[in-house]
C-alpha positions as a Markdown table, in Angstrom:
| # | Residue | x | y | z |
|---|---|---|---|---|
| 1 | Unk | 5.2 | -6.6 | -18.1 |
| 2 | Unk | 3.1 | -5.2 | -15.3 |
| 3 | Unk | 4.6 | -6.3 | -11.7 |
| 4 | Unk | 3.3 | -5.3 | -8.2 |
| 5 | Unk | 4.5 | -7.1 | -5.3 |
| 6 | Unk | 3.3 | -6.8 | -1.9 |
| 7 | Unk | 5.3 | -8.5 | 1.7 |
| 8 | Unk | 5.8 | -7.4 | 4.7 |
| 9 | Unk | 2.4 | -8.0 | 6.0 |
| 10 | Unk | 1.8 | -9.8 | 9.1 |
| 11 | Unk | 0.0 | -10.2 | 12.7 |
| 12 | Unk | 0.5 | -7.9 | 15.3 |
| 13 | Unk | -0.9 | -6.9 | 18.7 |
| 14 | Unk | -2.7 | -3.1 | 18.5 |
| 15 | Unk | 0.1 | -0.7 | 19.1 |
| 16 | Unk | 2.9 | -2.6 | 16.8 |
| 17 | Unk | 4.4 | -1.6 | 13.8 |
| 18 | Unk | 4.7 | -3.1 | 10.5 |
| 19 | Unk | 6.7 | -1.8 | 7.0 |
| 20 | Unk | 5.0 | -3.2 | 4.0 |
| 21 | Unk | 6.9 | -3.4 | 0.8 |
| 22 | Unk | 5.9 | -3.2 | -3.0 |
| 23 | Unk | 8.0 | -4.1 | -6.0 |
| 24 | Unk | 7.0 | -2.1 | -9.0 |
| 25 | Unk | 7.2 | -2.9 | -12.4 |
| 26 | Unk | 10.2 | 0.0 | -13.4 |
| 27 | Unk | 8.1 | 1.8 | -16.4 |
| 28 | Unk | 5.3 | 2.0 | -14.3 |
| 29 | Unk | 7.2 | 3.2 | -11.3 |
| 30 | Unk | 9.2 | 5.7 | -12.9 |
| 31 | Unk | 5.7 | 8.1 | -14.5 |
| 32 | Unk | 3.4 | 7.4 | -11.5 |
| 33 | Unk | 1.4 | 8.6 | -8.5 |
| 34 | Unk | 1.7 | 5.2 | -6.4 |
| 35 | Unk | -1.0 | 4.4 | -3.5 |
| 36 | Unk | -1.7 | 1.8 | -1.0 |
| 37 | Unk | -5.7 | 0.5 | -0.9 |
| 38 | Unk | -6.7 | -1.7 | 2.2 |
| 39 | Unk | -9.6 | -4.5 | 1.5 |
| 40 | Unk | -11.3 | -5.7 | 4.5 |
| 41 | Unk | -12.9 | -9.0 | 3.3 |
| 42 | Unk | -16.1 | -8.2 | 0.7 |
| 43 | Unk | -15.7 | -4.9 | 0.7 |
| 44 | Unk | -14.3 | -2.2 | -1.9 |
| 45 | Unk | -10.7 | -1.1 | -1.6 |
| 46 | Unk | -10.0 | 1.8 | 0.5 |
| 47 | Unk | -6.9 | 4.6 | -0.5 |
| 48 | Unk | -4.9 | 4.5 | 2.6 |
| 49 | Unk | -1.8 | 6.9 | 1.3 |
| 50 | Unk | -0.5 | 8.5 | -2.2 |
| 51 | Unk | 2.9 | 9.3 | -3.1 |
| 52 | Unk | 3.7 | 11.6 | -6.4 |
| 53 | Unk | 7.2 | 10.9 | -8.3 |
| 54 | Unk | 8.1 | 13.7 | -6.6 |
| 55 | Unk | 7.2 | 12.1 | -3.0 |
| 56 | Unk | 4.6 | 14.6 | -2.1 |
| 57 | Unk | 2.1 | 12.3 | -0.1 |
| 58 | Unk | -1.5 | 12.3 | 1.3 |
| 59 | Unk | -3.1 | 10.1 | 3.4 |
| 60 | Unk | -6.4 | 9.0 | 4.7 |
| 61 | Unk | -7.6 | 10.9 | 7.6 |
| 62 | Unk | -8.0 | 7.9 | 9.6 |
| 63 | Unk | -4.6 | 6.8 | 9.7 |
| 64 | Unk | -2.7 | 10.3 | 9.6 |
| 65 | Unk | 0.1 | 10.7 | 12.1 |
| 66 | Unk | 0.6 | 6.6 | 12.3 |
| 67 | Unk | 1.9 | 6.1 | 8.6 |
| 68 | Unk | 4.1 | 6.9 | 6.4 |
| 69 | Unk | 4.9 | 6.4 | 3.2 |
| 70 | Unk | 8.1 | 6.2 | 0.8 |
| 71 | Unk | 9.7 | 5.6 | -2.2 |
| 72 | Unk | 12.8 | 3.9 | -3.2 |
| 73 | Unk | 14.0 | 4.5 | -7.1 |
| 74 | Unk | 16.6 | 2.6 | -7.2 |
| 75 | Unk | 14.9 | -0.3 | -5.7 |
| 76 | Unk | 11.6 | 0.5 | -8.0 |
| 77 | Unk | 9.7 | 0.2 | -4.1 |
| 78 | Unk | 7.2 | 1.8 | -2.5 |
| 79 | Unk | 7.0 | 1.3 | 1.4 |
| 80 | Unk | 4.3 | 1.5 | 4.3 |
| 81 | Unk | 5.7 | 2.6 | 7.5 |
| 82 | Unk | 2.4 | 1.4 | 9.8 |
| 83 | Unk | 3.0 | 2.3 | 13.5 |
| 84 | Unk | 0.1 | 2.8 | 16.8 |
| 85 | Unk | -1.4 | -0.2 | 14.6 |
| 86 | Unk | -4.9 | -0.5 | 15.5 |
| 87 | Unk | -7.4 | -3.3 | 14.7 |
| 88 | Unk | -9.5 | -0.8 | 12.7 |
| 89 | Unk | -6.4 | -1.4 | 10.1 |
| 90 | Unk | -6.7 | -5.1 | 9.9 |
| 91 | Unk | -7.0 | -5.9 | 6.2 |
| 92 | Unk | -5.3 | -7.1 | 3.0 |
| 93 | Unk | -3.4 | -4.5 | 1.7 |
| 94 | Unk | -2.0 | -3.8 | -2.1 |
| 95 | Unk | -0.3 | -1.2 | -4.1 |
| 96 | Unk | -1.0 | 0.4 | -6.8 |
| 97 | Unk | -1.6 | 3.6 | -9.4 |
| 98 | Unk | -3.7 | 6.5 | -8.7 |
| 99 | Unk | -5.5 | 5.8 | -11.0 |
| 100 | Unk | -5.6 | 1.7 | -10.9 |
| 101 | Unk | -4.0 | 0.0 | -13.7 |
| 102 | Unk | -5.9 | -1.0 | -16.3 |
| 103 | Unk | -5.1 | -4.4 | -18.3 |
| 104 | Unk | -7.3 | -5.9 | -20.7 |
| 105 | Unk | -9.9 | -4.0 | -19.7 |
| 106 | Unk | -9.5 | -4.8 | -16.1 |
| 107 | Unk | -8.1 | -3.4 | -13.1 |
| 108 | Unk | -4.9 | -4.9 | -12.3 |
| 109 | Unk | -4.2 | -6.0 | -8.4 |
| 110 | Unk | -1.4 | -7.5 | -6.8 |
| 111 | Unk | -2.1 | -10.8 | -4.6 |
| 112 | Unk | -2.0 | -8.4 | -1.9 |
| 113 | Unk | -0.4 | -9.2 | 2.1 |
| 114 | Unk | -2.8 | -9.4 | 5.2 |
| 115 | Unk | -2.0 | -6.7 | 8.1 |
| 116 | Unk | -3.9 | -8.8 | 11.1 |
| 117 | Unk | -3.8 | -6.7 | 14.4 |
| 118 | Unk | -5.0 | -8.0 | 17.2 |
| 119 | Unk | -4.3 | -9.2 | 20.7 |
């Protein structure tokens, strides 16, 4: 069974910091590359930052230097340090595999959690 959940989102004023949280299903976890996309409303998902199994990460120019992110094997997690937040980074964001999961011929998403920053 395919499981990604997302919390930890949440409004903040520009300059806060949030840690988003993702539960992964364990088979899944455990063989890939995991990401984190940001969706601002109507438009295509954006790759924010990658981790490998072997936590080697990369991240989106635009937010290097202000995130970070981790993962937690025994807790089958991946994690979104977000700090300087700035309202440029407002958007639902979700977890997933580079690349997407694919179900039934479809990509597979998460419901997502909203990151809101503003004053």
């Amino acid at each position: 069974q395919v499981q990604l959940v997302e919390s930890g989102g949440h409004l903040v004023p520009p300059g806060g910091s949030l840690r988003l949280s993702c539960i992964v299903s364990e088979n899944i976890f455990r063989t890939n590359t995991m990401a984190w996309y940001r969706q601002v409303s109507g438009e295509a998902r954006d790759l924010v930052a990658q981790i490998t199994t072997g936590s080697i990460t990369k991240y989106a120019d635009a937010v290097t230097g202000r995130f970070t992110t981790s993962r937690d094997r025994a807790k089958n997690s991946v994690f979104l340090q977000m700090n300087s937040l700035k309202t440029e980074d407002t958007g639902v964001y979700y977890c997933n595999t580079i690349p997407v999961m694919i179900t039934n011929s479809r990509a597979y998403w998460g419901h997502g959690t909203q990151v809101t920053v503003s004053s």
